[in-house]
C-alpha positions in Angstrom: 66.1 -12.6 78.1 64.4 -12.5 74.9 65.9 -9.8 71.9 63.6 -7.4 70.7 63.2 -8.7 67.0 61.3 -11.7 68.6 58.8 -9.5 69.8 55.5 -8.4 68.6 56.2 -5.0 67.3 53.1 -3.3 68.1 53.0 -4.5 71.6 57.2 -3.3 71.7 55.8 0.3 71.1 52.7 0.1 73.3 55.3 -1.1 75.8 58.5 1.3 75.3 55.5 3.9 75.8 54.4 2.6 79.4 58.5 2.6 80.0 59.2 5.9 79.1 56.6 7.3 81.8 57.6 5.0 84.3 60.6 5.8 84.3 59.5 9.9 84.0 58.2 9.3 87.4 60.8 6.2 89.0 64.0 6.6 86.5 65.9 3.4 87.8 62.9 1.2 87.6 63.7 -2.3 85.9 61.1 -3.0 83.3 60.4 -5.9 81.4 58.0 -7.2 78.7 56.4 -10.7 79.1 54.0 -12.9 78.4 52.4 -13.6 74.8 53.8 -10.2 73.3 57.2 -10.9 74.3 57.3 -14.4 72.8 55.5 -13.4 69.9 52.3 -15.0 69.9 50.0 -12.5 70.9 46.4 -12.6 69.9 44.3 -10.0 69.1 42.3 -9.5 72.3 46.2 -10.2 74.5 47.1 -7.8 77.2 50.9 -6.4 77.1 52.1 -7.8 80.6 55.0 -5.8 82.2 56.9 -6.5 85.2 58.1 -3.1 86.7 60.5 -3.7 89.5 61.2 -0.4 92.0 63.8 0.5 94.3 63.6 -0.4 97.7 63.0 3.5 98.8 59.9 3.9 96.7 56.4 3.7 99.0 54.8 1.2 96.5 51.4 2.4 97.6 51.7 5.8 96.1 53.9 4.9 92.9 51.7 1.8 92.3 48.7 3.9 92.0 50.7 6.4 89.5 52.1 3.4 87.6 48.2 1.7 87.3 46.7 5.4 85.7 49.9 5.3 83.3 48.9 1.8 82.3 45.4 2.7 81.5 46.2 5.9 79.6 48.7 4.4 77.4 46.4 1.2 77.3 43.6 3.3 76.2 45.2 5.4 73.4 46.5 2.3 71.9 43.5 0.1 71.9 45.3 -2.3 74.4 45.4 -3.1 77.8 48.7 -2.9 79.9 49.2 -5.7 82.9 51.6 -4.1 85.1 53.0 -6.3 88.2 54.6 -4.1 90.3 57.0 -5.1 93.2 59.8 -3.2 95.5 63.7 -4.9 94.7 63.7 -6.5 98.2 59.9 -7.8 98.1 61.3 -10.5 94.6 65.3 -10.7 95.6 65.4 -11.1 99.3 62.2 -13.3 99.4 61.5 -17.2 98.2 59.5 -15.3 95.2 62.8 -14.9 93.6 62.6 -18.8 92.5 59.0 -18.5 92.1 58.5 -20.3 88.0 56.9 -16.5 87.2 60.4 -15.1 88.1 62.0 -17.6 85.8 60.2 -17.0 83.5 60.1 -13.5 83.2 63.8 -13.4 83.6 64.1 -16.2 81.1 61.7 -14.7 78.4 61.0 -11.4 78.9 62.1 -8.4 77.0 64.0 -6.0 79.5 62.8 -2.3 78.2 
């Protein structure tokens, strides 16, 4: 995991925005920042990728929906647009995915929040 001083400090606050909601709604939900704002070379016209991984209770059909409108309103009062990937603990951990090169990569460069 990346620290946060190596990430692009506007995208940090968009993104410790979109956490604090999230976890408002799902309070032990692992978040992380990736992607171009996390190893700080964002451009301009980026989006703020964030990986939001939920307990294995959670229907993913109803919180995903919740966790999409949160994106977009904290997206749109910042200017930005917010890429959440949502999965369920079991659906990364118990599953191939979890040596997918996206899970690497995520793990190995992202920003936990």
């Amino acid at each position: 995991m990346r620290t946060e001083k190596e990430v692009d400090p506007s995208a940090l606050a968009v993104a410790k925005k979109f956490a604090e909601r999230i976890r408002a709604l799902v309070s032990d939900a692992k978040i992380i920042l990736y992607g171009s704002a996390a190893r700080g070379n964002m451009e301009e016209f980026s989006d703020i990728d964030v990986y939001v991984e939920l307990p294995d209770f959670y229907d993913t059909g109803f919180i995903e929906g919740q966790i999409n409108d949160i994106a977009w309103e904290i997206g749109f009062e910042n200017d930005k647009v917010i890429q959440a990937v949502i999965y369920r603990k079991s659906d990364v951990w118990e599953t191939p995915r979890r040596s997918s090169p996206y899970i690497k990569a995520l793990h190995s460069e992202g920003v936990l929040l």
